[in-house]
N, C-alpha and C positions, 0 to 999 in steps of 0.2 A: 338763259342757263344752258349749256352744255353739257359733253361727256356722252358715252357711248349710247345707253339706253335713249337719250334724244335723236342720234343720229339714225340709230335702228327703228325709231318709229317713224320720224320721217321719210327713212329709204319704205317701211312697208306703206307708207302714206301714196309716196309716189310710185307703189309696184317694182321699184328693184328686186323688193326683198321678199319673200312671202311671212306672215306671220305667224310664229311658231311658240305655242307656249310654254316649252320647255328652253329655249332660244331666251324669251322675254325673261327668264324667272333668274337666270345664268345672269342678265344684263343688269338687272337690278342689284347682284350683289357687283358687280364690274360697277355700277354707277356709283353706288354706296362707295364703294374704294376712291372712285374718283372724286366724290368731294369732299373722303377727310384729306387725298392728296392734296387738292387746294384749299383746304383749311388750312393745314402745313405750309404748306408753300407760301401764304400771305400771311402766316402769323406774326407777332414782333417775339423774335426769339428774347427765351428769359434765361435767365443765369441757372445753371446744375439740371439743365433738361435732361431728363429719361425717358426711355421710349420714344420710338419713332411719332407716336401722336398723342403722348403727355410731356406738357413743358412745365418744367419746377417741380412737379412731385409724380410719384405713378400713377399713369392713367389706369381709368377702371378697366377692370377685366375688357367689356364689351368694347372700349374703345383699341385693344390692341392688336391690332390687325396688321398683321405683317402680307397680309396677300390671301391667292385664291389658288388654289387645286383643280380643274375642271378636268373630270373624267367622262368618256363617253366612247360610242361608236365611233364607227369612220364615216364622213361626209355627212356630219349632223351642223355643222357652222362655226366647230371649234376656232378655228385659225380665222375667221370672219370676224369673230365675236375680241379674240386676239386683238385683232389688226384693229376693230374701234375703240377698243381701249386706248392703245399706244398711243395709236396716230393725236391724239386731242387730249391724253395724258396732261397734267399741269405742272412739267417738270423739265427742266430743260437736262439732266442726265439722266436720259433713259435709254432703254434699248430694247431690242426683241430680235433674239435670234434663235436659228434651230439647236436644240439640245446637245447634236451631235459637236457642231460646231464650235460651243462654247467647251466641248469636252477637251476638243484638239487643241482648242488657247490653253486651256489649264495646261494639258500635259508637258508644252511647250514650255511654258511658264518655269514649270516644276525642273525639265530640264535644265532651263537657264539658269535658277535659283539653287540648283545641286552643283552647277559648274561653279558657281560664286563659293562654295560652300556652307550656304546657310543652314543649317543645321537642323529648323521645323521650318519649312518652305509655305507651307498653306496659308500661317500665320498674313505672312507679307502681302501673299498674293491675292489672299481674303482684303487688306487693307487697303491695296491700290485699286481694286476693282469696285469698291463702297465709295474711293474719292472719286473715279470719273462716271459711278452711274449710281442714282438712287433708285430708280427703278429697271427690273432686270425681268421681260417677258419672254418666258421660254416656251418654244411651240415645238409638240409631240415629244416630252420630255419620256425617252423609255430605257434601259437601261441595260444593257445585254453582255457586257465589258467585266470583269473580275477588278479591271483596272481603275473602270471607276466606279465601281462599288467601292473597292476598299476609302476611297479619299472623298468621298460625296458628304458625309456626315460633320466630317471635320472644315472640312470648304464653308457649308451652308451655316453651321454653326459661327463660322466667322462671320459669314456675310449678315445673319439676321442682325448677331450684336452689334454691330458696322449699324445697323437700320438700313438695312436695303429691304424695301418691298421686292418682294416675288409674285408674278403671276405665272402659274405654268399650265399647259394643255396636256391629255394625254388619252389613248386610249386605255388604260389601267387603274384601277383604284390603285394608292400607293403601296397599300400590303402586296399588292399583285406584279409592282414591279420585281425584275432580277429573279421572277418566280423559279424554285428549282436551278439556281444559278450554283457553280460551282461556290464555298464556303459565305454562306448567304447571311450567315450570321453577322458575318464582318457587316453585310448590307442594315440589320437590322433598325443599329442606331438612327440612322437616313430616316425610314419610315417611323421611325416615331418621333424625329424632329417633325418631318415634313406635315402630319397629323398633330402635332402641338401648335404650332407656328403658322398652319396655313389651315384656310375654311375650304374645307375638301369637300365638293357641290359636284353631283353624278349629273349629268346633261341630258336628258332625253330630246331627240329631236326626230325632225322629218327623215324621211326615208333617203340613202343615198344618191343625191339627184346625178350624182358622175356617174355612177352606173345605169340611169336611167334616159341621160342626155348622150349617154357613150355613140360615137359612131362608128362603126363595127369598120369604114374602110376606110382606106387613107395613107396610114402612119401607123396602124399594128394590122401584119398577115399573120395569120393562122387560119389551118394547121399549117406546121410547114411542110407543103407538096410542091408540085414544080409548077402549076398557075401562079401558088403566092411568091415563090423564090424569084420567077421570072417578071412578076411586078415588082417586087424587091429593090431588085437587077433594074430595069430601067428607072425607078425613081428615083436609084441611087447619078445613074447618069445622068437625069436631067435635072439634080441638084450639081453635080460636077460640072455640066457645062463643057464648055472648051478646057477648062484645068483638067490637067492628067493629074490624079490622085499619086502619090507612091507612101512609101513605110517612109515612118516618123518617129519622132522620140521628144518623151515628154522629159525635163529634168527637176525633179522635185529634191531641194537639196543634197542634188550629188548621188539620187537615186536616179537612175532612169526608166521609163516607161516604156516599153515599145508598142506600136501601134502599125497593124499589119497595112490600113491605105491611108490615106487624109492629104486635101486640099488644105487652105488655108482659111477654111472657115468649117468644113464637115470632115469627119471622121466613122472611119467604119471598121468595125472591129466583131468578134466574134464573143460568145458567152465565155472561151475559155479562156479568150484573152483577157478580158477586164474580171473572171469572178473566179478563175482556174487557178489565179494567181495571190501571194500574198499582199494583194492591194489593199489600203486602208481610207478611210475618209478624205485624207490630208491630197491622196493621189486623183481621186474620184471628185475631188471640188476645182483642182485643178485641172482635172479633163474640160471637167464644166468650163469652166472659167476662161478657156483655149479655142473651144468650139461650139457657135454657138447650133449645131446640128449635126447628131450622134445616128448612126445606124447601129444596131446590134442586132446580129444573127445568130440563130442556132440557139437559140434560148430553149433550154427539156424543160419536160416538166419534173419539177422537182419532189426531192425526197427526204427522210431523216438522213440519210448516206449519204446525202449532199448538204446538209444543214450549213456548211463553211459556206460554200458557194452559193446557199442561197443568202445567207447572213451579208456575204460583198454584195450582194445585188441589192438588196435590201437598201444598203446603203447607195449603192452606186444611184437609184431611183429617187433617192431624198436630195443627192447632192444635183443632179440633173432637173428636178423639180424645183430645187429653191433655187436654180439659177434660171427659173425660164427657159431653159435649155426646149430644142425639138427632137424629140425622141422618136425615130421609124425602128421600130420591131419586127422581127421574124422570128416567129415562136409555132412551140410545137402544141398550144394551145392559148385560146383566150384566157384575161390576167387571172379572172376568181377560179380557173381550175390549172395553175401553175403550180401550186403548193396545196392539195386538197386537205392531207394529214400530215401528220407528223408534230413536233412537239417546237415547230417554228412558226404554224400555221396560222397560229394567232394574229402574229406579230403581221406577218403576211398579209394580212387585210388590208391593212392600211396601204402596204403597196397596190394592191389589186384595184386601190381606189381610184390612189395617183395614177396608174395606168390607165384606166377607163377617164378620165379625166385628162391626161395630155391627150388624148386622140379626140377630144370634143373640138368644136367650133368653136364655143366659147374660147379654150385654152389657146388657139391655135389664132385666133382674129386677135389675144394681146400678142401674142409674139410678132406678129405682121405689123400691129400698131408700134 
C-alpha cells in the first residue's frame, strides 16, 4: 500500500525526515484523500454518477470530499507534505502549481475568451481546466489581488461541480485571506465555498528549520556597508568570468524589461529596478526563467509607504524560488527584519523564510546538482 503518509514514515524511518506530530496528523487526512482517490480511480463507472466519490446515487455526507485546506506557519512542511501527495497521487490528470501562477493562466485565459467574445468566460474555462486535470494542488494559495478576488468564487464553483479535487497550502485560515482587502465582500462568497467544499486542517509543526540551517554568508550581505558591497562586487565578477555583462531587455509580449547588466546566464539589477517598477508575476517568472543567477542590490528595509514595492518583491521571491533560481542579495538588513511592521508584514514571513532558506547548503547543493 502507498500514498503519502507511507512515504513520510519511511523517510522518518530512514532519518530524511524528522517526526512531527502535527506533520503525521496533516498526512493522514492527505492519505485518507489518497485512497478514496484510488477507490475512484479503479471503480467500474455506473450510469447517472454524482459526486466525485458517489457512483449512481449521492454519496453520504462523510464520503464527499472534494480536498484539504492546510493552514499554518512558515517552514513547518507545508509544501513537503504537498509534494508527497502529488508526486504518488492515483490519477494521471493532476497537477501542483504555485497559486500565483495559476492566477496569471486564468487571467490570460479570460483575456482570450473576451477577445472571442464569450459572454460569461469562467464558465468555459472552469470546463476545460476539469477535462485536463482532476486533481489540482495549489501551494501558498494567498490572495492580495482585487482582481482575483472578484472571479475566485465563481472559477472554484465551477471547478468543484466539474469534480476536481482541490488540495491547497497556505499560511492563512481561509476567513484570513484578502484580510482588509479593498471591497472584500465581493471575496466573501470564495471563503465560504472554500469552508463548505474543502476539510480546512490548521498545521502545527516544528520550528522553522530555514531559519535555523540559514548560513548567514555567501549569497545574502547585510548590512549594506562597503566590506559587503565589495564582496558583492567581486562575486558578482567571478560569476561573470571572462563574459563582460552589458544592459539587456527582456520582451514579455511586446512589453519590455530593461535590465541595467546581464551575461547570458546571470543578471544584476537593483531593488528599483525589478520592484520600483510596474512589474507583475508574468514579468518576474520570466526573469526566472532567463537566468538562472539573479544579483539584486540595494534592497531597504521596508515600509507601509513602500507596501507596492514590497508586494513586487514579494512576488519577485516566489517566482525566483519556484524556479530554483540562485539569488546573491545586498540588503540593507537580514530577511526577518526587512519588513518589521506594517500591514504587509505578515505576508512577509513567508518571504523572510524563502530568503533564509535560498542561502542554506541544502538550497544551494540542489542547484549545483
Amino acid at each position: 500500500m502507498g500514498g503519502p503518509l507511507h512515504t513520510y514514515r519511511a523517510r522518518v524511518a530512514d532519518g530524511s525526515v524528522t517526526s512531527d506530530p502535527g506533520q503525521a496528523m496533516a498526512l493522514e487526512k492527505l492519505q485518507l484523500l489518497w485512497n478514496r482517490l484510488g477507490e475512484r480511480q479503479n471503480a467500474t463507472p455506473a450510469p447517472k454518477s454524482r459526486g466525485f466519490f458517489g457512483f449512481g446515487k449521492k454519496a453520504e455526507p462523510e464520503q464527499q470530499l472534494n480536498g484539504l485546506y492546510l493552514y499554518g506557519g512558515v517552514g513547518i512542511g507545508k509544501s513537503m507534505m504537498m509534494d508527497l501527495f502529488h508526486d504518488d497521487a492515483p490519477l494521471e490528470k493532476k497537477r501542483r502549481t504555485h497559486f500565483h501562477d495559476f492566477m496569471q493562466e486564468i487571467h490570460a485565459a479570460l483575456r482570450e475568451e473576451r477577445t472571442k467574445g464569450t459572454p460569461d468566460p469562467l464558465g468555459p474555462i472552469a470546463k476545460r481546466i476539469a477535462s485536463e486535470t482532476r486533481l489540482l494542488c495549489f501551494d501558498e494559495m494567498q490572495v492580495t489581488d482585487i482582481a482575483d478576488a472578484m472571479i475566485l468564487a465563481r472559477l472554484f464553483e465551477g471547478l468543484f461541480e466539474a469534480g476536481v479535487v482541490v488540495v491547497a497550502t497556505s499560511n492563512r485560515h481561509p476567513t484570513d485571506l484578502y484580510k482588509n482587502g479593498l471591497n472584500r465582500h465581493l471575496f466573501e462568497p470564495f471563503i465560504e465555498l472554500i469552508q463548505q467544499k474543502l476539510d480546512v486542517l490548521h498545521v502545527s509543526g516544528p520550528p522553522d528549520y530555514r531559519k535555523i540551517d540559514a548560513d548567514r554568508g555567501g549569497v545574502y550581505f547585510a548590512p549594506d556597508d562597503p566590506a559587503n558591497r565589495q564582496a558583492f562586487d567581486d562575486l558578482w565578477r567571478s560569476f561573470c568570468g571572462p563574459a563582460t555583462p552589458f544592459p539587456a531587455m527582456l520582451n514579455l509580449q511586446g512589453r519590455f524589461i530593461e535590465l541595467p547588466l546581464a551575461t547570458k546566464t546571470e543578471v544584476r539589477a537593483g531593488f528599483t529596478d525589478l520592484c520600483a517598477k510596474p512589474l507583475g508575476p508574468g514579468d518576474y517568472l520570466l526573469l526566472a526563467k532567463t537566468y538562472p543567477t539573479v544579483f539584486l542590490e540595494d534592497v531597504p528595509i521596508l515600509t507601509p509607504a513602500k507596501r507596492d514595492q514590497a508586494k513586487r518583491f514579494v512576488t519577485l521571491i516566489d517566482a525566483l524560488y519556484e524556479a530554483h533560481a540562485r539569488l546573491v542579495i545586498l540588503a540593507a538588513a537580514d530577511p526577518e527584519a526587512l519588513y518589521p511592521t506594517g500591514d504587509g508584514s505578515f505576508e512577509f514571513e513567508r518571504t523572510a523564510s524563502r530568503l533564509m532558506e535560498m542561502r542554506t547548503e541544502r538550497y544551494l547543493e540542489k542547484l549545483a546538482a
